[in-house]
Each structure stands twice: as structure tokens, then as C-alpha cells.
N, CA, C and O atoms as a GROMACS GRO file, in nm:
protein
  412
    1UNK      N    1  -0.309   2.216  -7.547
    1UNK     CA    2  -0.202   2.222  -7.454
    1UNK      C    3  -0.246   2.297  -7.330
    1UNK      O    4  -0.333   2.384  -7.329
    2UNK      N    5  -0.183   2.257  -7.233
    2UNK     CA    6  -0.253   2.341  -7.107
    2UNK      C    7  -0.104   2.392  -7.072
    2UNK      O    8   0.012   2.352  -7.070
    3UNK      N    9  -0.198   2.530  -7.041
    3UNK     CA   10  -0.073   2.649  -6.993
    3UNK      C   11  -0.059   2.664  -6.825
    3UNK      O   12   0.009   2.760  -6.787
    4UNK      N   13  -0.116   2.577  -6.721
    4UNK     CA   14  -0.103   2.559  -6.632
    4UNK      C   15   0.013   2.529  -6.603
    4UNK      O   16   0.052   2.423  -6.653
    5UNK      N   17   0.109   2.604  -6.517
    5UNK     CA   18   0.247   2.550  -6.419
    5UNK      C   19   0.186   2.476  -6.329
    5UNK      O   20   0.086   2.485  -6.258
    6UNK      N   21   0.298   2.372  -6.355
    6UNK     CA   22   0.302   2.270  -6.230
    6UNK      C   23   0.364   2.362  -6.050
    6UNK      O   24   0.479   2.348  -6.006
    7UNK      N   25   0.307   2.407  -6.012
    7UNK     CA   26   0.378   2.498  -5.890
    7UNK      C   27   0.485   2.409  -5.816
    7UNK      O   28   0.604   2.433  -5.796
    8UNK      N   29   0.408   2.295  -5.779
    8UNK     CA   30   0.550   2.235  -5.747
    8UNK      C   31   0.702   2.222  -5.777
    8UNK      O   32   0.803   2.247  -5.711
    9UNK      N   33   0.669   2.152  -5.956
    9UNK     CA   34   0.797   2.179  -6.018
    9UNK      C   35   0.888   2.302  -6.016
    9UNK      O   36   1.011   2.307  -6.020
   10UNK      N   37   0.780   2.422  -6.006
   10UNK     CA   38   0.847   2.526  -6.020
   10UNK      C   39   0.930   2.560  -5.868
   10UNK      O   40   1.040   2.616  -5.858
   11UNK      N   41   0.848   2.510  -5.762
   11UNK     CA   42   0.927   2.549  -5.646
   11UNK      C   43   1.037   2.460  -5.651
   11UNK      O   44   1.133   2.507  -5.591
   12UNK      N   45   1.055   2.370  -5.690
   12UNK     CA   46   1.138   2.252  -5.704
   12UNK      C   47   1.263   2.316  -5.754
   12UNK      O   48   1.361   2.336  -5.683
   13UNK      N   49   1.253   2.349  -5.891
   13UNK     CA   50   1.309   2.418  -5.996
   13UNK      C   51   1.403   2.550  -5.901
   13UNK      O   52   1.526   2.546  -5.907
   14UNK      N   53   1.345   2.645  -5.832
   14UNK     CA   54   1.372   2.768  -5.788
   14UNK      C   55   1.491   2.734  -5.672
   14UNK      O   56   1.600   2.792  -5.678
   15UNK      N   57   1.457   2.631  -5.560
   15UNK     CA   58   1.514   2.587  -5.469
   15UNK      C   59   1.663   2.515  -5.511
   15UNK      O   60   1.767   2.522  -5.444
   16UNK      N   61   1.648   2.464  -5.604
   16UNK     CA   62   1.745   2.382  -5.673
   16UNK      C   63   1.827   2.459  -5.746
   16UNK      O   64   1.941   2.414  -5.754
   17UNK      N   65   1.797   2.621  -5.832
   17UNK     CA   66   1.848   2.708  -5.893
   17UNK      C   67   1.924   2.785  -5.779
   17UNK      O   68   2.044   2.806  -5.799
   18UNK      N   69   1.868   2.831  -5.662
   18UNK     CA   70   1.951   2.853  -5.554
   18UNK      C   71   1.930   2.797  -5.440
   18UNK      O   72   1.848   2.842  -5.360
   19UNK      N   73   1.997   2.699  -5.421
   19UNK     CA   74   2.019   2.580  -5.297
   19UNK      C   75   2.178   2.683  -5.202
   19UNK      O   76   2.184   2.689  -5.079
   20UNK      N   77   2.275   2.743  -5.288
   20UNK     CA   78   2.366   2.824  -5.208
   20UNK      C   79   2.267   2.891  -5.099
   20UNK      O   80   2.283   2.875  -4.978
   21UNK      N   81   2.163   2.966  -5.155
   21UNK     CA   82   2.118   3.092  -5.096
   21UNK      C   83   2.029   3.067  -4.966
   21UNK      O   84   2.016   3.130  -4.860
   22UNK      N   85   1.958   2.923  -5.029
   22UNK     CA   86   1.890   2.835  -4.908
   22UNK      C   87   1.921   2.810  -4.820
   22UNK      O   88   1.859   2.832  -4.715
   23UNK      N   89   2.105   2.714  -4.838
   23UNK     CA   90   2.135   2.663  -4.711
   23UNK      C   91   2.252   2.768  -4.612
   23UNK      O   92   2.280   2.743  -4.494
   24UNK      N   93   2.315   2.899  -4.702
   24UNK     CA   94   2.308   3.040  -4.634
   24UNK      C   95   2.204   3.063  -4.548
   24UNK      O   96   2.227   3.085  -4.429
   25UNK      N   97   2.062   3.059  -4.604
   25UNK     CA   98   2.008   3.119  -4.509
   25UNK      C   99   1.925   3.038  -4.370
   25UNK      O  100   1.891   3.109  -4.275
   26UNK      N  101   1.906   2.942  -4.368
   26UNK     CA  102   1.888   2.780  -4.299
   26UNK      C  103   2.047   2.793  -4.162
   26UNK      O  104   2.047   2.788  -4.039
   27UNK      N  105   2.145   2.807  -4.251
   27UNK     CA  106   2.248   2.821  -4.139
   27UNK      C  107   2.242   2.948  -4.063
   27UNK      O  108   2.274   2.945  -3.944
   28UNK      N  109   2.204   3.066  -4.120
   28UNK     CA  110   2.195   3.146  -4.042
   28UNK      C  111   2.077   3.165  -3.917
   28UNK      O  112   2.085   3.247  -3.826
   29UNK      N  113   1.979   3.078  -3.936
   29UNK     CA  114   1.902   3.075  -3.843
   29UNK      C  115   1.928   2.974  -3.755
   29UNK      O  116   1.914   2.966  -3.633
   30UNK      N  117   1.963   2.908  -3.825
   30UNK     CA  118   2.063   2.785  -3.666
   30UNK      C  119   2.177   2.906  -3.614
   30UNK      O  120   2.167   2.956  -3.502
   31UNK      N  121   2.254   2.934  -3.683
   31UNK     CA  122   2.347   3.015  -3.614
   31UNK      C  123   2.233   3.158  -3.475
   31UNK      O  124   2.266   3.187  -3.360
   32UNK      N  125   2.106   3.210  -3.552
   32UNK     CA  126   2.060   3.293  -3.462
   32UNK      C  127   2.024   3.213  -3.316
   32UNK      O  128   2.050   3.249  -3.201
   33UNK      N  129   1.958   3.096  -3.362
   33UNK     CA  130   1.924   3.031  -3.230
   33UNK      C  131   2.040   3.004  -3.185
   33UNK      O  132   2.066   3.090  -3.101
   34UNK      N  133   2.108   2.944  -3.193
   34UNK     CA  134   2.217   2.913  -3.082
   34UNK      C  135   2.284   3.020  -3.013
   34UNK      O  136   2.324   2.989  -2.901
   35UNK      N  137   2.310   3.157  -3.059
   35UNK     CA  138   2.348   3.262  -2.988
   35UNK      C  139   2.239   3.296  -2.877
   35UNK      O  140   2.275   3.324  -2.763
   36UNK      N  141   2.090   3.292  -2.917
   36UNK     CA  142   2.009   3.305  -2.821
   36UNK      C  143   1.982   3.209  -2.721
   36UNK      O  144   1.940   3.240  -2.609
   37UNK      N  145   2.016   3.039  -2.773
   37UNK     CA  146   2.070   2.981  -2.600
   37UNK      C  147   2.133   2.982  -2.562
   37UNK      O  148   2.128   2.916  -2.458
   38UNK      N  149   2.276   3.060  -2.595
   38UNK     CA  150   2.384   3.077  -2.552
   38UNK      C  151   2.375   3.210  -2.472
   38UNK      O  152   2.445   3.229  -2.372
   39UNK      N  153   2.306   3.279  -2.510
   39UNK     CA  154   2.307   3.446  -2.418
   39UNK      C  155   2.191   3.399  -2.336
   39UNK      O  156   2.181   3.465  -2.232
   40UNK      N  157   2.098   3.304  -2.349
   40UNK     CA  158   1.992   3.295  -2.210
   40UNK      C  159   2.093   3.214  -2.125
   40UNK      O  160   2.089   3.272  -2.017
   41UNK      N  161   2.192   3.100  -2.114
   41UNK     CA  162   2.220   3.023  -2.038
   41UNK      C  163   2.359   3.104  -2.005
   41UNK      O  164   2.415   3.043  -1.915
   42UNK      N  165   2.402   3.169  -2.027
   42UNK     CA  166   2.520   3.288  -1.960
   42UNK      C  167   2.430   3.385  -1.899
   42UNK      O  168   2.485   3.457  -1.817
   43UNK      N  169   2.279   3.411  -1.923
   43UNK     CA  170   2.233   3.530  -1.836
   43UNK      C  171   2.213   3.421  -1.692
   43UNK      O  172   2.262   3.438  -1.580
   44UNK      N  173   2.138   3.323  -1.731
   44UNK     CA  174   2.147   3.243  -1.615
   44UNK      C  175   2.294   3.188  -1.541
   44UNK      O  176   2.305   3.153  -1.424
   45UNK      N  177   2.338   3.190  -1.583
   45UNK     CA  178   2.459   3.168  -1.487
   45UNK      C  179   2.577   3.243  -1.444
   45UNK      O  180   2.677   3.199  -1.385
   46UNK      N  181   2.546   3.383  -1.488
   46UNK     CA  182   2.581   3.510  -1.429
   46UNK      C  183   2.502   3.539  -1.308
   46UNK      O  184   2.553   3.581  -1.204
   47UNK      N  185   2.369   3.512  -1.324
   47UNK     CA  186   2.283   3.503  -1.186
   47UNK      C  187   2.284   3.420  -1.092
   47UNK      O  188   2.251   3.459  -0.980
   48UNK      N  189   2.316   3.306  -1.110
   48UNK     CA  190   2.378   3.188  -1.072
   48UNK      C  191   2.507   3.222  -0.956
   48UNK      O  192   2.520   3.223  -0.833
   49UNK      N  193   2.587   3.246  -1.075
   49UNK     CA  194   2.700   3.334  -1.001
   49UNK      C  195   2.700   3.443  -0.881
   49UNK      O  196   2.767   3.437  -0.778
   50UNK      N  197   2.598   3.556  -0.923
   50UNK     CA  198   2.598   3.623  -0.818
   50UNK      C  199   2.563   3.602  -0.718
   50UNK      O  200   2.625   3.634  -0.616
   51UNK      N  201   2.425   3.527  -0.722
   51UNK     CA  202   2.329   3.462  -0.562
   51UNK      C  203   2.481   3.370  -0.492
   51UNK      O  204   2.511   3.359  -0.373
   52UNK      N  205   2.556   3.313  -0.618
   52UNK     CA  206   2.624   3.209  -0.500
   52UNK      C  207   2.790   3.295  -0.418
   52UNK      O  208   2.873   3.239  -0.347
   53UNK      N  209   2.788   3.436  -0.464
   53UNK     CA  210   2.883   3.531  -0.447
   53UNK      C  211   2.826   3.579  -0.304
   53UNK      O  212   2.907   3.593  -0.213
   54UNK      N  213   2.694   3.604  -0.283
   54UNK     CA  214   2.640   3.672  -0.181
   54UNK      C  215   2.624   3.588  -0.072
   54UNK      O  216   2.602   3.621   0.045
   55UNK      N  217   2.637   3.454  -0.129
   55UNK     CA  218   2.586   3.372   0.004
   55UNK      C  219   2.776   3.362   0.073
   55UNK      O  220   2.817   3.350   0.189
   56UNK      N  221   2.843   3.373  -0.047
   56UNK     CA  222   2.991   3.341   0.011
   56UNK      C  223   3.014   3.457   0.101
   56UNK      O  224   3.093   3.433   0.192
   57UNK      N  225   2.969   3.563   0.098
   57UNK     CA  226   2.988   3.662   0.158
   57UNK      C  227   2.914   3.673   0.278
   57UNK      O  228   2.973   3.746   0.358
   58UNK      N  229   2.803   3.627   0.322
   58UNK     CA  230   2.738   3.548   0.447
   58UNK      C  231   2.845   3.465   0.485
   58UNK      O  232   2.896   3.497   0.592
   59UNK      N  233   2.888   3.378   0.434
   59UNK     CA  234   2.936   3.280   0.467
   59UNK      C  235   3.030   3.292   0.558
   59UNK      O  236   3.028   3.242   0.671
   60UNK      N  237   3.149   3.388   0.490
   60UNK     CA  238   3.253   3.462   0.549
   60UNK      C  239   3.223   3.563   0.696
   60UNK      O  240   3.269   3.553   0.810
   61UNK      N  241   3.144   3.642   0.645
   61UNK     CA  242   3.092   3.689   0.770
   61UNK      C  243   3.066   3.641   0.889
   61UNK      O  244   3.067   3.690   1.002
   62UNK      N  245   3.038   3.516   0.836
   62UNK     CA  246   2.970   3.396   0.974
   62UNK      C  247   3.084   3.341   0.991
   62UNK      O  248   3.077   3.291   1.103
   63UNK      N  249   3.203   3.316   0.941
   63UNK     CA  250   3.327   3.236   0.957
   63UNK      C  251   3.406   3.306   1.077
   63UNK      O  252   3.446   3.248   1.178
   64UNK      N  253   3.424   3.496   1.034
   64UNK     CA  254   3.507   3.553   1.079
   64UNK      C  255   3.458   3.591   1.231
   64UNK      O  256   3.527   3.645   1.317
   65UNK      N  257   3.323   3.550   1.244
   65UNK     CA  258   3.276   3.580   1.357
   65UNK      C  259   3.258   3.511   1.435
   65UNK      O  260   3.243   3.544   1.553
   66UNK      N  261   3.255   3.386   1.390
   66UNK     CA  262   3.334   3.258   1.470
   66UNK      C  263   3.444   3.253   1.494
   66UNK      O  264   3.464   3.186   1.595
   67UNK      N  265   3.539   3.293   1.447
   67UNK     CA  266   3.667   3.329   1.490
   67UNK      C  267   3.681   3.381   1.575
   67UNK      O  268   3.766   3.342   1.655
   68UNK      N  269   3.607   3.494   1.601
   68UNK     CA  270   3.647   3.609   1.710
   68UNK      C  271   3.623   3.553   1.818
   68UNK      O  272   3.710   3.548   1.904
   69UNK      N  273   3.449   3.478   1.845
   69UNK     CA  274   3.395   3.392   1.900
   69UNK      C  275   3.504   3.287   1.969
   69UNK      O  276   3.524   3.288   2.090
   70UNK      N  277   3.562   3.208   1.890
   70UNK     CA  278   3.671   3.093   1.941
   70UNK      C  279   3.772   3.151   1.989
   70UNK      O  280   3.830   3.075   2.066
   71UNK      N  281   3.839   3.287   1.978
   71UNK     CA  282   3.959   3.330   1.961
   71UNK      C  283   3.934   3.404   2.167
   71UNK      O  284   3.996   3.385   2.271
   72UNK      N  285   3.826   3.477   2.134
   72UNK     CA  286   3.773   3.534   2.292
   72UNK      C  287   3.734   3.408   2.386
   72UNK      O  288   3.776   3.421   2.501
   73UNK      N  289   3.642   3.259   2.355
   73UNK     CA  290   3.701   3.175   2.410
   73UNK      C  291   3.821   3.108   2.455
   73UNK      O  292   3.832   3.037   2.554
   74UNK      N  293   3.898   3.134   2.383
   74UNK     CA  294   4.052   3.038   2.386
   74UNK      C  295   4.094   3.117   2.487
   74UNK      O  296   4.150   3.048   2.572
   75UNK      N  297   4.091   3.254   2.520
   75UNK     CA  298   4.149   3.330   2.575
   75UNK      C  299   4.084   3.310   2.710
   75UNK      O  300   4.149   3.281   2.811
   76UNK      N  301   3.993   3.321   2.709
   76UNK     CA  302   3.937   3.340   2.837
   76UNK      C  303   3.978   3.187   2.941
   76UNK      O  304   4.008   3.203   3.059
   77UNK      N  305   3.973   3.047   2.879
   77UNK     CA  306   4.015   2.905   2.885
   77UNK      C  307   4.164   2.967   2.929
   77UNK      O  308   4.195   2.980   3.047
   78UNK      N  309   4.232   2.994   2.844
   78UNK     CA  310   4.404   3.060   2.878
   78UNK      C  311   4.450   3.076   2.996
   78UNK      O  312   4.540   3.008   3.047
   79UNK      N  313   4.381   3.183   3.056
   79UNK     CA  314   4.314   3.297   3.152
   79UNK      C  315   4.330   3.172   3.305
   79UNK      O  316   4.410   3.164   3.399
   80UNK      N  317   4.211   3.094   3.264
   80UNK     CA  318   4.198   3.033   3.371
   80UNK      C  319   4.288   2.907   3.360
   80UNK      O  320   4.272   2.829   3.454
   81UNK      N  321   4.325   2.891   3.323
   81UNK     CA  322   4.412   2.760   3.250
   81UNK      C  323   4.535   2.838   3.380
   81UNK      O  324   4.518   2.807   3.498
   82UNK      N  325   4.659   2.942   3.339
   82UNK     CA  326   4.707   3.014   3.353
   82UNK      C  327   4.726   3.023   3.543
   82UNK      O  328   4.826   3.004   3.612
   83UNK      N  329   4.607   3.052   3.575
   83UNK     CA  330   4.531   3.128   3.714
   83UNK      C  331   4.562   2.990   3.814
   83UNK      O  332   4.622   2.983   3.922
   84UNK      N  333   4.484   2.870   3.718
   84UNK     CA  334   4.535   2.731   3.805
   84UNK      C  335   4.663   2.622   3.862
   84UNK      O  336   4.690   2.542   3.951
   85UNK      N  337   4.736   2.704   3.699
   85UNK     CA  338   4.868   2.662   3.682
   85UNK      C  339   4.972   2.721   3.794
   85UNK      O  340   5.019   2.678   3.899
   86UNK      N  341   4.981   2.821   3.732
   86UNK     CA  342   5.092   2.943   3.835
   86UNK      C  343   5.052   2.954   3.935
   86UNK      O  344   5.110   2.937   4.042
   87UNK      N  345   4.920   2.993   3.911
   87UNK     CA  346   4.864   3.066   4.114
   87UNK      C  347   4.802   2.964   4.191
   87UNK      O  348   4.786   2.983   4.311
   88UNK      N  349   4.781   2.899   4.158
   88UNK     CA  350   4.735   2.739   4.225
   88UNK      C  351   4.602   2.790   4.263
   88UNK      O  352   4.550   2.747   4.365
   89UNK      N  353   4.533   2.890   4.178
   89UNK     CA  354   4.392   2.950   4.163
   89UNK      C  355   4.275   2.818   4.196
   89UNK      O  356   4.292   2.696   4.192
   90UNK      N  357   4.166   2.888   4.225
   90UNK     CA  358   4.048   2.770   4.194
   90UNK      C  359   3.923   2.886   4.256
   90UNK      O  360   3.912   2.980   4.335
   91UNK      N  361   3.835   2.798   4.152
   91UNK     CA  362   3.704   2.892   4.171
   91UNK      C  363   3.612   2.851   4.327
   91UNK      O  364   3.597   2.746   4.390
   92UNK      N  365   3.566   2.990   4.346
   92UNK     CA  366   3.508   2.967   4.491
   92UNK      C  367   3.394   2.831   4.475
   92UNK      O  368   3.336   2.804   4.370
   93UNK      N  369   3.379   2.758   4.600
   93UNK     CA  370   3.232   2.732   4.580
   93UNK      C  371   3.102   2.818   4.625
   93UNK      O  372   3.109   2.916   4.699
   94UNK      N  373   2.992   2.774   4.575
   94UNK     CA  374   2.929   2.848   4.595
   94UNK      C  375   2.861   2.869   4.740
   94UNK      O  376   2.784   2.963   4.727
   95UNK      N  377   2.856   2.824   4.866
   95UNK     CA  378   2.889   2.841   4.964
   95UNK      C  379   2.969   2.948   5.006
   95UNK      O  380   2.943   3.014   5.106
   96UNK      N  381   3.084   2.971   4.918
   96UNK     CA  382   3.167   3.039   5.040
   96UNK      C  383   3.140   3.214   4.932
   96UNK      O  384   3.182   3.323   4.973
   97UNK      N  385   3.075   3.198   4.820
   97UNK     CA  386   3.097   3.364   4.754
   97UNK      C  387   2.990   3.442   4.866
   97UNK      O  388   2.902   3.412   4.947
   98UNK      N  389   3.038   3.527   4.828
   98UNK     CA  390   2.959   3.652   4.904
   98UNK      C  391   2.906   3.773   4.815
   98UNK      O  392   2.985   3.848   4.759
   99UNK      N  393   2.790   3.785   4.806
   99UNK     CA  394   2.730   3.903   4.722
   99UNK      C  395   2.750   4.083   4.785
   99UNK      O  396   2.686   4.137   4.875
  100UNK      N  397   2.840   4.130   4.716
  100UNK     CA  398   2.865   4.244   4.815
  100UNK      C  399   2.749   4.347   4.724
  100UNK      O  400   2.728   4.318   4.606
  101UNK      N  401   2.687   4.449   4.779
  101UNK     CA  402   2.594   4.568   4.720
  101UNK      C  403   2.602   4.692   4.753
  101UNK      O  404   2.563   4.740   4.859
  102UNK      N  405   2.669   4.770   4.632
  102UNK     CA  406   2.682   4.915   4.672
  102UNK      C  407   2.527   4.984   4.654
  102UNK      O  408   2.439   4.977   4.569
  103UNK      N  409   2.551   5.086   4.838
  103UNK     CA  410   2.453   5.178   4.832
  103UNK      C  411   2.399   5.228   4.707
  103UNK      O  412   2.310   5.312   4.707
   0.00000   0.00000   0.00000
């Protein structure tokens, strides 16, 4: 008789005696990976987030300063708008200005 184990059978045997404990622990390593692409692709798109927070904040900056920009145009247009209307204003030509220079 030969006293040799078949190793296979036996792993066979062992896996099959606890298959609970196997596929416990099989799920828990799917469960580890997926938390770890889940916390890399929220670190990325927290960063994501911020770069596109900072540019909104350029953005704005550049908006509100166009505003001021259009707002000091409109006025100044007003101004003369205003000057032509009521006062029957009009700009010199250039012929007739005169450069005056203090001592």
C-alpha cells in the first residue's frame, strides 16, 4: 500500500470542508479593492474640484472687473450722450483746440 497523499485531493478536500471561510475571505478582498478605487477616484475628484474652484474664482474676478470696466464706460458714453442732448455740446475739432502750458 502506498502511504503517499494525493496533495491535490487533500487541497480539494480542505477547500470544500471550508468553502464558507474561502468565499468570506475572496469577498473581502473584492470588498478591499473597491474601497481603494473608490478613495483613489474621490481623491481625484476632490482635486478636480478644487483646480476647477480656483479657476471660478479667476473667473469671477475677471467678470467683476469687467463690470466696473463697462459700468465706467456706460458712464462716461452717458456723460457725453447727456452734453449733446441738453447742451447741444460737440467736441472741438482739432483745428480749433488750443494747448494751453503752465509755467
Amino acid at each position: 500500500m502506498d502511504s503517499r497523499i494525493n496533495l491535490t485531493r487533500e487541497v480539494g478536500r480542505d477547500l470544500w470542508r471550508y468553502k464558507w471561510q474561502l468565499i468570506l475571505a475572496i469577498v473581502t478582498v473584492i470588498s478591499a479593492m473597491a474601497v481603494i478605487v473608490v478613495t483613489h477616484s474621490t481623491r481625484q475628484k476632490t482635486s478636480e474640484y478644487n483646480q476647477l474652484m480656483a479657476e471660478q474664482d479667476k473667473l469671477d474676478i475677471e467678470w467683476r472687473n469687467l463690470l466696473l470696466e463697462q459700468n465706467t464706460l456706460m458712464e462716461h458714453s452717458r456723460i457725453e450722450a447727456l452734453a449733446r442732448g441738453k447742451l447741444n455740446m460737440q467736441r472741438p475739432e482739432p483745428s480749433k483746440e488750443k494747448l494751453v502750458r503752465q509755467p
